[in-house]
Each structure stands twice: as structure tokens, then as C-alpha cells.
Chimera marker file (.cmm) of the C-alpha trace (Angstrom):
<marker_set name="trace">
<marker id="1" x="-23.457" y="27.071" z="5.043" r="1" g="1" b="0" radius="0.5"/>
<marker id="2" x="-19.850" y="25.767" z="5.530" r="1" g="1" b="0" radius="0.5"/>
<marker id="3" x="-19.066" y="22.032" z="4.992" r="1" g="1" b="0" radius="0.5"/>
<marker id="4" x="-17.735" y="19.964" z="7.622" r="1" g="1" b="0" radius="0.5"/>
<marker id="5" x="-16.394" y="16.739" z="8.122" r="1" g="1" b="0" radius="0.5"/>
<marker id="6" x="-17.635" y="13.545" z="10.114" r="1" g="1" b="0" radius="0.5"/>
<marker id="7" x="-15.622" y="13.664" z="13.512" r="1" g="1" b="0" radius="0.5"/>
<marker id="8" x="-14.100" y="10.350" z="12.619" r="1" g="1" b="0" radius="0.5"/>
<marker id="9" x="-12.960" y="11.176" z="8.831" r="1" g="1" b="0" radius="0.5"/>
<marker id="10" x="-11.320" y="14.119" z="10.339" r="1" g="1" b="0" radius="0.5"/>
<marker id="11" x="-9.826" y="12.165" z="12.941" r="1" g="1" b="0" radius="0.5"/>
<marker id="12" x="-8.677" y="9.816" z="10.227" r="1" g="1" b="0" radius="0.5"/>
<marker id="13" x="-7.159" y="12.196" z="8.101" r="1" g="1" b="0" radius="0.5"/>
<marker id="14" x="-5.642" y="14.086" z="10.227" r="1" g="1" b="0" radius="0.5"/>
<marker id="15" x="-2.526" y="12.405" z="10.332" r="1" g="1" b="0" radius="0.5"/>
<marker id="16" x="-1.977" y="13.006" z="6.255" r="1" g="1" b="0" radius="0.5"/>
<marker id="17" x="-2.767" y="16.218" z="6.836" r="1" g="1" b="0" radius="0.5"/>
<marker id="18" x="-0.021" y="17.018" z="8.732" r="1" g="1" b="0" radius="0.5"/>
<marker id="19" x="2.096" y="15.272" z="7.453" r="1" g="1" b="0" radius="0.5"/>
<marker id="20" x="1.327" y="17.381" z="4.093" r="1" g="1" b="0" radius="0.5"/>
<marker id="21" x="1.363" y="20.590" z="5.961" r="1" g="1" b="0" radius="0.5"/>
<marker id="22" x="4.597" y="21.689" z="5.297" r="1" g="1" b="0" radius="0.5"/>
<marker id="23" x="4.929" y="20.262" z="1.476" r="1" g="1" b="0" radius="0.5"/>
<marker id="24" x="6.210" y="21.853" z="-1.318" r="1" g="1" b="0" radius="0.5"/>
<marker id="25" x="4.695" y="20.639" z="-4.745" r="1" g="1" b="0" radius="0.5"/>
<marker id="26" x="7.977" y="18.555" z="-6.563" r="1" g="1" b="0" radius="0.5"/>
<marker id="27" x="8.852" y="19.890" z="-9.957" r="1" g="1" b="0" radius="0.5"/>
<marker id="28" x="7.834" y="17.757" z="-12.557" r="1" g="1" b="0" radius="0.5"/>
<marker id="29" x="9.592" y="14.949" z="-13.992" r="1" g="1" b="0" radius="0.5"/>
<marker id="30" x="11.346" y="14.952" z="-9.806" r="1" g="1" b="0" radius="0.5"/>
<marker id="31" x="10.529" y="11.309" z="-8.971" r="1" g="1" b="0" radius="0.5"/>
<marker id="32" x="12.991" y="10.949" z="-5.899" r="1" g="1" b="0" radius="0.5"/>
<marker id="33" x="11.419" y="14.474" z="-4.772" r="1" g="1" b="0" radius="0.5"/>
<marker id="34" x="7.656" y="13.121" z="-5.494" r="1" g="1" b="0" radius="0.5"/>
<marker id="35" x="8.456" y="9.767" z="-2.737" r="1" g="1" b="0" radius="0.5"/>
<marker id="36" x="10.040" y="11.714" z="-0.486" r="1" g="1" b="0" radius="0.5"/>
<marker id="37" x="6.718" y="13.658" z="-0.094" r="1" g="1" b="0" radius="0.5"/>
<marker id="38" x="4.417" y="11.030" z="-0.498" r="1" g="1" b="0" radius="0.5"/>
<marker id="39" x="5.507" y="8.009" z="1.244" r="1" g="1" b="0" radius="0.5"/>
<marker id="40" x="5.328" y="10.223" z="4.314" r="1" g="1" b="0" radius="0.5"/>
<marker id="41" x="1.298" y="11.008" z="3.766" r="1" g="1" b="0" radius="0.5"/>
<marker id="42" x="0.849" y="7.310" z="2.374" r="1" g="1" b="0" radius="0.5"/>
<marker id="43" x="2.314" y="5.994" z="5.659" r="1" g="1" b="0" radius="0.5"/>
<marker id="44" x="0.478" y="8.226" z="7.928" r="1" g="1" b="0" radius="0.5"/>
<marker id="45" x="-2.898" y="7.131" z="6.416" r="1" g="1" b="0" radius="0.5"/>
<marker id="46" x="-2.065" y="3.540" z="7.057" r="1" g="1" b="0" radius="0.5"/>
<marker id="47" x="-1.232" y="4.253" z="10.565" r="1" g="1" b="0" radius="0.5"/>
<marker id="48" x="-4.195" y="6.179" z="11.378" r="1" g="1" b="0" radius="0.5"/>
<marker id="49" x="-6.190" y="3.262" z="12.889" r="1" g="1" b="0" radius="0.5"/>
<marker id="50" x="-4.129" y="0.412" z="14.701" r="1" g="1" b="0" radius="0.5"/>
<marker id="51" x="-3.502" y="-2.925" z="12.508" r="1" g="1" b="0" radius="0.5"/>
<marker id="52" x="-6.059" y="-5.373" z="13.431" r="1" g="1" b="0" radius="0.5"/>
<marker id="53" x="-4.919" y="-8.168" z="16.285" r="1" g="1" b="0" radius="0.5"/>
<marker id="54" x="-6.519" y="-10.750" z="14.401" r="1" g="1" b="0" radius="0.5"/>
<marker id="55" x="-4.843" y="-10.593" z="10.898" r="1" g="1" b="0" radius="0.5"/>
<marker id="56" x="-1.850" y="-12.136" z="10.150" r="1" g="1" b="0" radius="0.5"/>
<marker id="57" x="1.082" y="-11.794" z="7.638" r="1" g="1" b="0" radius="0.5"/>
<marker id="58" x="3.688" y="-13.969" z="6.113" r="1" g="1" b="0" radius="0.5"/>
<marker id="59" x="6.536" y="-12.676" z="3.814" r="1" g="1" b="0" radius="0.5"/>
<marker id="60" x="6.415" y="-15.242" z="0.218" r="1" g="1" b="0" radius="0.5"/>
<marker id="61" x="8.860" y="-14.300" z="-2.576" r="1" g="1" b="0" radius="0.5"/>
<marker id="62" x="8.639" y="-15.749" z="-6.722" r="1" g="1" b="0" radius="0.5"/>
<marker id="63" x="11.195" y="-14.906" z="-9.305" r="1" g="1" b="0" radius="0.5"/>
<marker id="64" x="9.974" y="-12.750" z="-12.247" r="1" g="1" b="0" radius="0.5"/>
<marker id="65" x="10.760" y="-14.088" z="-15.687" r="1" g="1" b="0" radius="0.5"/>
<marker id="66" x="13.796" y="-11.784" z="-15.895" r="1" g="1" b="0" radius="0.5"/>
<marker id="67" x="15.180" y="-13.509" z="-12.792" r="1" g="1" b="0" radius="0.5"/>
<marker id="68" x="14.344" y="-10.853" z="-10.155" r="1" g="1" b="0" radius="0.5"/>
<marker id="69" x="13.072" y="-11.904" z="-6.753" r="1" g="1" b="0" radius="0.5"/>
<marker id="70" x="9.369" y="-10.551" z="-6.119" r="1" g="1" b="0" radius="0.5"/>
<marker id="71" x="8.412" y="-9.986" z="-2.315" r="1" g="1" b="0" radius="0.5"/>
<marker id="72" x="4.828" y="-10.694" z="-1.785" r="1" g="1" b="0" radius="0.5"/>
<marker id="73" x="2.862" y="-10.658" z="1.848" r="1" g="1" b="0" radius="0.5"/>
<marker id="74" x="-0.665" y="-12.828" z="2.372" r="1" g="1" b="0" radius="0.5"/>
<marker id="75" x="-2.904" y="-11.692" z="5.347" r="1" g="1" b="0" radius="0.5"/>
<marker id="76" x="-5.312" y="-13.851" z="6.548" r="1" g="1" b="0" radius="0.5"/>
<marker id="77" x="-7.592" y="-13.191" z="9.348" r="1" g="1" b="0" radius="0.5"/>
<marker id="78" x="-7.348" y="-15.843" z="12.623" r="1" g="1" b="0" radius="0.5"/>
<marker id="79" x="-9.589" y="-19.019" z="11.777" r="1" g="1" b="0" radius="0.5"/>
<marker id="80" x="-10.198" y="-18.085" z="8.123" r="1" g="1" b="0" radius="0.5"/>
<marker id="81" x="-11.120" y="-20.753" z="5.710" r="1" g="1" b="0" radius="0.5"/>
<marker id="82" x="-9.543" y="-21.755" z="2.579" r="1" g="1" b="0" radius="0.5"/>
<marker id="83" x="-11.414" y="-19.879" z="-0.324" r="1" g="1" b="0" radius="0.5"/>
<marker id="84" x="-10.881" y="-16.982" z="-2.845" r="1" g="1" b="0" radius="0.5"/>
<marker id="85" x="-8.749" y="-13.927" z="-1.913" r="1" g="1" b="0" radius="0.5"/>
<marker id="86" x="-7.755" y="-10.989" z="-3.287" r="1" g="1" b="0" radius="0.5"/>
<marker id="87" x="-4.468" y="-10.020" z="-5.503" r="1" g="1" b="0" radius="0.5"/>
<marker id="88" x="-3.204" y="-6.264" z="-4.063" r="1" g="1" b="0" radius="0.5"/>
<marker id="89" x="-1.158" y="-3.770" z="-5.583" r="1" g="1" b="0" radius="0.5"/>
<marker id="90" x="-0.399" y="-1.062" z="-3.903" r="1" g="1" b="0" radius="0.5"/>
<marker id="91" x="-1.164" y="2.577" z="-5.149" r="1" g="1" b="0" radius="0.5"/>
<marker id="92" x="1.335" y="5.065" z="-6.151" r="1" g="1" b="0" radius="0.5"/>
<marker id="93" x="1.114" y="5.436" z="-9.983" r="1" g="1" b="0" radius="0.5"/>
<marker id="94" x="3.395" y="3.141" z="-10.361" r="1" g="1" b="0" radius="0.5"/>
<marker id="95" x="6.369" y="5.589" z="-9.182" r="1" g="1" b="0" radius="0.5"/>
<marker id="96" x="6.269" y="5.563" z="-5.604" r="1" g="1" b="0" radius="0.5"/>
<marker id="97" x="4.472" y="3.442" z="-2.074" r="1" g="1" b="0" radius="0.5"/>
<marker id="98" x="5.884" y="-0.019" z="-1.759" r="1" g="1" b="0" radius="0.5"/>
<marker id="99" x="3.798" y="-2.971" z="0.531" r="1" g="1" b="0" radius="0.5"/>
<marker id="100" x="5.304" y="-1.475" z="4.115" r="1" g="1" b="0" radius="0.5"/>
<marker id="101" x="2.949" y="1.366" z="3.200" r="1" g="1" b="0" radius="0.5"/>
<marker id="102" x="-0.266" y="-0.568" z="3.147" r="1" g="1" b="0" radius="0.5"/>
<marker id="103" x="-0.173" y="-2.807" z="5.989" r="1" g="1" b="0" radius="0.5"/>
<marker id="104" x="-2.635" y="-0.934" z="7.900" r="1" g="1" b="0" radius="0.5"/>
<marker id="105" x="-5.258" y="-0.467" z="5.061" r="1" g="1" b="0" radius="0.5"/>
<marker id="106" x="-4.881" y="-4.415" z="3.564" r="1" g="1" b="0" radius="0.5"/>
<marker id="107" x="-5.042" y="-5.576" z="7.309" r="1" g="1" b="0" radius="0.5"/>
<marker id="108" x="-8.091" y="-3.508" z="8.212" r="1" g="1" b="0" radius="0.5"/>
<marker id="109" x="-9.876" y="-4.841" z="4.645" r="1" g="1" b="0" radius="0.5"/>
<marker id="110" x="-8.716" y="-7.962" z="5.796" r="1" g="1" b="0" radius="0.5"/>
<marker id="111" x="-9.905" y="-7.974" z="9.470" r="1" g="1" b="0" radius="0.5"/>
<marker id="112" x="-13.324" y="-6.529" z="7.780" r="1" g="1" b="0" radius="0.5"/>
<marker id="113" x="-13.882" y="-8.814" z="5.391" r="1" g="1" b="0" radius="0.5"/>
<marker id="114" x="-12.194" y="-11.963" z="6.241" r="1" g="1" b="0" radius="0.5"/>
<marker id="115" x="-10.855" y="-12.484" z="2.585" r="1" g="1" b="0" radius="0.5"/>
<marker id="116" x="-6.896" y="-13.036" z="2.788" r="1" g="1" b="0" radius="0.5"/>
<marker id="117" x="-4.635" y="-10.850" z="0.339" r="1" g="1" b="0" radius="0.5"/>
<marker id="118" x="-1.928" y="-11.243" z="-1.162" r="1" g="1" b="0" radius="0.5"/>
<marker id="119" x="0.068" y="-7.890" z="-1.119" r="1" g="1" b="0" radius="0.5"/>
<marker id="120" x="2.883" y="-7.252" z="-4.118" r="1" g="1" b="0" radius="0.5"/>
<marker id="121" x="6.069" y="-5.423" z="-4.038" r="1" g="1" b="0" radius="0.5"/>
<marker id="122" x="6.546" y="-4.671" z="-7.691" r="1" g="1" b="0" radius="0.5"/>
<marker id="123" x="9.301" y="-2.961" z="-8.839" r="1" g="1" b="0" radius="0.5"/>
<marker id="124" x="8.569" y="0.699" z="-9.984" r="1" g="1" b="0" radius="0.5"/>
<marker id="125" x="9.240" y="3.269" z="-12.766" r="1" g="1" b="0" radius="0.5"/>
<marker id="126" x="10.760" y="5.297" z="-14.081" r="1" g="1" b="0" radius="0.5"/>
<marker id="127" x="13.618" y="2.893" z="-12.667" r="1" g="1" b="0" radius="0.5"/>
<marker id="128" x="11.496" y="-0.593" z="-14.083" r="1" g="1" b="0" radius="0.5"/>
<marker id="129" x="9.432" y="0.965" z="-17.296" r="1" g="1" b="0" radius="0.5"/>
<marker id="130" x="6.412" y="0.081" z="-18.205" r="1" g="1" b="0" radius="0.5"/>
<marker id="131" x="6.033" y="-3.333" z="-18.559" r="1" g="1" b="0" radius="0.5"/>
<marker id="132" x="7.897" y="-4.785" z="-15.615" r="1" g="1" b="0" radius="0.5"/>
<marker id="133" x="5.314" y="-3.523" z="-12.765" r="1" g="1" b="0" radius="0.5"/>
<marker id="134" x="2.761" y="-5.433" z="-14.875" r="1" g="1" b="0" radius="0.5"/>
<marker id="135" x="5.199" y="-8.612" z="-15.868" r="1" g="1" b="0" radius="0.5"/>
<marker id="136" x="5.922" y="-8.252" z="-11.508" r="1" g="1" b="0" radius="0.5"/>
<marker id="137" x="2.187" y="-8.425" z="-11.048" r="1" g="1" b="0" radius="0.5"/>
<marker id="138" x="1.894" y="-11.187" z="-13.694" r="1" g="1" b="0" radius="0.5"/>
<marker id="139" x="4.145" y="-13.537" z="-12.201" r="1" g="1" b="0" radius="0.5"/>
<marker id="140" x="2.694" y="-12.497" z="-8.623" r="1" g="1" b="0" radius="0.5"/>
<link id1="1" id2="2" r="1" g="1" b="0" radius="0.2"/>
<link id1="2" id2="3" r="1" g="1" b="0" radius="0.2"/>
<link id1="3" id2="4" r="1" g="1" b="0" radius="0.2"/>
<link id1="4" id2="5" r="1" g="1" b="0" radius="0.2"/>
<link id1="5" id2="6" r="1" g="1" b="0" radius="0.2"/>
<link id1="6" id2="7" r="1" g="1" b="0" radius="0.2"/>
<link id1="7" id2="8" r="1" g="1" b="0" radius="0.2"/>
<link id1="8" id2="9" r="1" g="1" b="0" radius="0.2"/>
<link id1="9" id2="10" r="1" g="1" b="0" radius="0.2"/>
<link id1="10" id2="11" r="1" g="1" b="0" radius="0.2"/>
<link id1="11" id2="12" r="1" g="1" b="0" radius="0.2"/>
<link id1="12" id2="13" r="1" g="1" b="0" radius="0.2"/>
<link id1="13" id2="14" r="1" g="1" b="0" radius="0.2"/>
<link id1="14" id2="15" r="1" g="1" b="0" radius="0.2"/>
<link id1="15" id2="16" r="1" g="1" b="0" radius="0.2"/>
<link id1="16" id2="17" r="1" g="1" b="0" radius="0.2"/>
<link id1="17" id2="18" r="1" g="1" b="0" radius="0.2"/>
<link id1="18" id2="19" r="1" g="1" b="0" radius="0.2"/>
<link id1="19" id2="20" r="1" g="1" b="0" radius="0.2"/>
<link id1="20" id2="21" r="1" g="1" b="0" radius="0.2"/>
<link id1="21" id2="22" r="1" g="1" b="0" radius="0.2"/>
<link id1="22" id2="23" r="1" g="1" b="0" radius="0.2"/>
<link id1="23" id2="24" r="1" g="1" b="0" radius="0.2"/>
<link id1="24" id2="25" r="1" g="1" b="0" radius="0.2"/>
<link id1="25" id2="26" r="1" g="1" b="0" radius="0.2"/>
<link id1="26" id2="27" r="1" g="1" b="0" radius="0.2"/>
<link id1="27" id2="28" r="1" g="1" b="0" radius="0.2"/>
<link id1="28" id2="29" r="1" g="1" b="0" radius="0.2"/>
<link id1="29" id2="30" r="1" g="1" b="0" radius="0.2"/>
<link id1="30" id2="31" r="1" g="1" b="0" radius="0.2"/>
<link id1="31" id2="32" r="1" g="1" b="0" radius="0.2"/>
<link id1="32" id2="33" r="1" g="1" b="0" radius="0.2"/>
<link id1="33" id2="34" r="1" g="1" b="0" radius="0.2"/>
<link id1="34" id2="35" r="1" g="1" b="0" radius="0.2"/>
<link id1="35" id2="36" r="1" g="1" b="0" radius="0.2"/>
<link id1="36" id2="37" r="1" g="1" b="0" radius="0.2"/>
<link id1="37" id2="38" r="1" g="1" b="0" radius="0.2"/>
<link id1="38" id2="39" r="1" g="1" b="0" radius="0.2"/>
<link id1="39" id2="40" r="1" g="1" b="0" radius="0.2"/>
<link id1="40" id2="41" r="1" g="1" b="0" radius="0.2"/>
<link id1="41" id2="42" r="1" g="1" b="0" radius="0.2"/>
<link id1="42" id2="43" r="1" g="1" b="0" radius="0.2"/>
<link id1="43" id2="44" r="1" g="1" b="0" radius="0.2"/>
<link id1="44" id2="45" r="1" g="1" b="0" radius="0.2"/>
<link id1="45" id2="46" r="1" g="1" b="0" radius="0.2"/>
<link id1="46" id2="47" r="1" g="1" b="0" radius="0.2"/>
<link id1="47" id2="48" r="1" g="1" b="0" radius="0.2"/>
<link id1="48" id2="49" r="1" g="1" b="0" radius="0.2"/>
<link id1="49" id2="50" r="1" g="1" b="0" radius="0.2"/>
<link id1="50" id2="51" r="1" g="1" b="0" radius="0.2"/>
<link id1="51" id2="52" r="1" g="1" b="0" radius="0.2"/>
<link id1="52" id2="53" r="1" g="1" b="0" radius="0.2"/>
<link id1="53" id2="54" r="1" g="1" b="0" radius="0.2"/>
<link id1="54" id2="55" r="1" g="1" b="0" radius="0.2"/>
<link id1="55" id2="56" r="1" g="1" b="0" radius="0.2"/>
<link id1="56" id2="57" r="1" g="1" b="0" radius="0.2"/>
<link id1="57" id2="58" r="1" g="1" b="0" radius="0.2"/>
<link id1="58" id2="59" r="1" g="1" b="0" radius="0.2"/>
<link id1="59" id2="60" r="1" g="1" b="0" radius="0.2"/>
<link id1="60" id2="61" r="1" g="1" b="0" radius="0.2"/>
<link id1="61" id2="62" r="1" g="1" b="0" radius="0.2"/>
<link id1="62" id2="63" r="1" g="1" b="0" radius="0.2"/>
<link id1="63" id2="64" r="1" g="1" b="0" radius="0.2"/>
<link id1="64" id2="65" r="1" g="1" b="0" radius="0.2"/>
<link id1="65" id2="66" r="1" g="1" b="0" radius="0.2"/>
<link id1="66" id2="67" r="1" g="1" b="0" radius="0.2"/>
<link id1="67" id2="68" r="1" g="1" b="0" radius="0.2"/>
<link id1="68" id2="69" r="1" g="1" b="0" radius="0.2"/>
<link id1="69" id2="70" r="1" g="1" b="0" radius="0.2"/>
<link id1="70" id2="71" r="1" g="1" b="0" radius="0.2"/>
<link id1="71" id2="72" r="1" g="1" b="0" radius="0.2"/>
<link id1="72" id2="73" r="1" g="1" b="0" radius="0.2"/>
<link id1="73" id2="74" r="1" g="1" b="0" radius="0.2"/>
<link id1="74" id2="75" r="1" g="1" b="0" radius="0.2"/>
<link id1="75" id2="76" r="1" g="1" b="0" radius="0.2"/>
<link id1="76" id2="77" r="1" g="1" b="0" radius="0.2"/>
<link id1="77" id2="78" r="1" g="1" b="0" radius="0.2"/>
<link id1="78" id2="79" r="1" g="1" b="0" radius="0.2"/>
<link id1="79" id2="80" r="1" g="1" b="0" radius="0.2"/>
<link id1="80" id2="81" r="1" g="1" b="0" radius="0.2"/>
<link id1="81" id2="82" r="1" g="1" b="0" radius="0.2"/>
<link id1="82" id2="83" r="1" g="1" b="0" radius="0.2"/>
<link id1="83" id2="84" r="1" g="1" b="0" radius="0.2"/>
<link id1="84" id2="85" r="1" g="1" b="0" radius="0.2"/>
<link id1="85" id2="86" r="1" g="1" b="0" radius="0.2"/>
<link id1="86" id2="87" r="1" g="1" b="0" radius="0.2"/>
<link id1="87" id2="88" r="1" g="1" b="0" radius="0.2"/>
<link id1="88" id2="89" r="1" g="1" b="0" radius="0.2"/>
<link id1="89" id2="90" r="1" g="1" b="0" radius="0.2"/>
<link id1="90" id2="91" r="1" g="1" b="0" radius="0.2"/>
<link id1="91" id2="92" r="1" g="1" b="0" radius="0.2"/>
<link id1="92" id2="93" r="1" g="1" b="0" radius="0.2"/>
<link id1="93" id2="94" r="1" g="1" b="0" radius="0.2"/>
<link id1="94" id2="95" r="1" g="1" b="0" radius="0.2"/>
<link id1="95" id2="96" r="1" g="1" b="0" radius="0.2"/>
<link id1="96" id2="97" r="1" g="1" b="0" radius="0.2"/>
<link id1="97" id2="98" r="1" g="1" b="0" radius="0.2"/>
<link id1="98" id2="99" r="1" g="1" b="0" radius="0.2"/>
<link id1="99" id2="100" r="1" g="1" b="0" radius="0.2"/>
<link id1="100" id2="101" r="1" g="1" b="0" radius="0.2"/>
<link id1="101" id2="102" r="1" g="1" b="0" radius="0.2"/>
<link id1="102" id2="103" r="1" g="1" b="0" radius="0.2"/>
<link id1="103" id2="104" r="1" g="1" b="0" radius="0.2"/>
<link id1="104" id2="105" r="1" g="1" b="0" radius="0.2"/>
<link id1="105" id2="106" r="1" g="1" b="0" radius="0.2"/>
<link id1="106" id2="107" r="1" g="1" b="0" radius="0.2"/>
<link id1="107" id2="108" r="1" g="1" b="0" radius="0.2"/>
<link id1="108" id2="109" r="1" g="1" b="0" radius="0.2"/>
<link id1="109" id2="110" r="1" g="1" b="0" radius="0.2"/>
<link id1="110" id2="111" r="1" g="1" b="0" radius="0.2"/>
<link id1="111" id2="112" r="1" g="1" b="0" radius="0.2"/>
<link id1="112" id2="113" r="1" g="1" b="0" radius="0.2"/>
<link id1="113" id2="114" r="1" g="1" b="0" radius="0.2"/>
<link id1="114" id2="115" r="1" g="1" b="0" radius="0.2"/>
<link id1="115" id2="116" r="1" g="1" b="0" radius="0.2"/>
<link id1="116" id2="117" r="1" g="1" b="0" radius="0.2"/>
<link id1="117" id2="118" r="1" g="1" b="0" radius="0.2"/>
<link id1="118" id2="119" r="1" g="1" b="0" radius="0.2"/>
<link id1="119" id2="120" r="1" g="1" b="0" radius="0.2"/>
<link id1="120" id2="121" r="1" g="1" b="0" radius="0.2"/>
<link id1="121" id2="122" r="1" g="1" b="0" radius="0.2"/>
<link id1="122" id2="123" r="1" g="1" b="0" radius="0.2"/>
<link id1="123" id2="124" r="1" g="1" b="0" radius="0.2"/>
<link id1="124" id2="125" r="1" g="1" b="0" radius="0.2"/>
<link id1="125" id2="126" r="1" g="1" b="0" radius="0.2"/>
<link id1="126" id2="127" r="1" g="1" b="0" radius="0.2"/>
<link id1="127" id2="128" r="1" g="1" b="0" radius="0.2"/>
<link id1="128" id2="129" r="1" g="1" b="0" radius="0.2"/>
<link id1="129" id2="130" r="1" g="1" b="0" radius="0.2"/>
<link id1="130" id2="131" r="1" g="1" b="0" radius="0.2"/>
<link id1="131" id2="132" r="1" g="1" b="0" radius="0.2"/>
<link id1="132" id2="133" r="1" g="1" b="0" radius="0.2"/>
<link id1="133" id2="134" r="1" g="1" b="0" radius="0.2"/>
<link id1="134" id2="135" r="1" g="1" b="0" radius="0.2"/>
<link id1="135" id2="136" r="1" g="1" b="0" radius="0.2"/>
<link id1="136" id2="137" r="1" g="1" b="0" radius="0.2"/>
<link id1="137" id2="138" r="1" g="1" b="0" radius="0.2"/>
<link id1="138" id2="139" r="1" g="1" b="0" radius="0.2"/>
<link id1="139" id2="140" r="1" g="1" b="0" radius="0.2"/>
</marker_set>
């Protein structure tokens, strides 16, 4: 019996797939090699389905305690109340993705739920060690 996939998943994640179609694993220890073939995938997942109408997003920035500007983007959904909301960080093992990537996914959660989110561009390794994502997040 072969496995297949719901219509829609595949319709979904098609777009990743294609964009990994062509990819070459990146040698270990590569980071610059490793975002230039993720991003790509990452970006094509969030573009699958169209950003909601009804969510929307303001750019907020806070300053890290070693002085360095943090960008940081809320989404709220149209007539939302004030209540709790949700702290993101963006996958990517800390080495790769940045909050451009995830506008479609924290939008659709968003536009789903009706909980705002505040999205967080951290800075990333190996370039920022371990622990300035998690100082970025902290002060976030």
C-alpha cells in the first residue's frame, strides 16, 4: 500500500519542495552555505498560503544590554482586545531564518487564533555566540 498525502499538505508543501529540489547538502561547519539553502525553503513555506487581510504588523525596536538595537514586529488581528499574547522566535537553530521569513506562518496563527505576537529578530551564531540570541530574546 503506498502512502499518500492529503491534497492540501501536498499543495502546501509543494513550494519547499521545489525550492529544495535542486539542493546540495552544505559541508559541515558551512554556515553562509547552510542560509543560502534554507532561507529559500523557509520562505517558500511562509508564502504558501496568502498572509491573512485581517492581521496587522508594526515594526518596534529595544536596545539589548550591550547597546545593540533589537527589531521586533507585533501582529494583531483587526478588532482584537487587549489581553495576553505570545513572545515568537523564529526557527533556524539559531544560525539562520530572520522575522521576514515568518510573516506568513505568525500572521496565519495570528488570524487563527486572534492572540497578537510579538515576532524577534535576534541576532544569530556563529556570528553572536551563545548567549546573545538568548540575552536578544531576554531583553525582547
Amino acid at each position: 500500500m503506498a502512502l499518500g498525502l492529503d491534497p492540501e499538505i501536498a499543495e502546501a508543501l509543494a513550494p519547499m519542495a521545489g525550492a529544495m529540489a535542486d539542493a546540495t547538502p552544505p559541508a559541515v561547519g558551512d554556515i553562509a552555505a547552510r542560509r543560502a539553502m534554507w532561507e529559500p525553503v523557509i520562505g517558500a513555506a511562509g508564502t504558501a498560503q496568502p498572509i491573512p487581510a485581517d492581521v496587522k504588523t508594526s515594526e518596534h525596536h529595544t536596545t539589548a544590554d550591550d547597546g545593540t538595537h533589537i527589531t521586533m514586529r507585533w501582529y494583531v488581528k483587526d478588532g482584537a482586545k487587549p489581553g495576553p499574547a505570545v513572545l515568537f522566535f523564529h526557527g533556524g537553530g539559531y544560525i539562520f531564518g530572520h522575522i521576514d521569513l515568518f510573516d506568513g506562518p505568525v500572521s496565519r496563527y495570528v488570524s487563527s487564533s486572534g492572540v497578537p505576537m510579538l515576532s524577534v529578530e535576534y541576532r544569530r551564531a556563529p556570528e553572536h555566540p551563545f548567549p546573545t540570541p538568548l540575552e536578544d530574546a531576554y531583553a525582547a
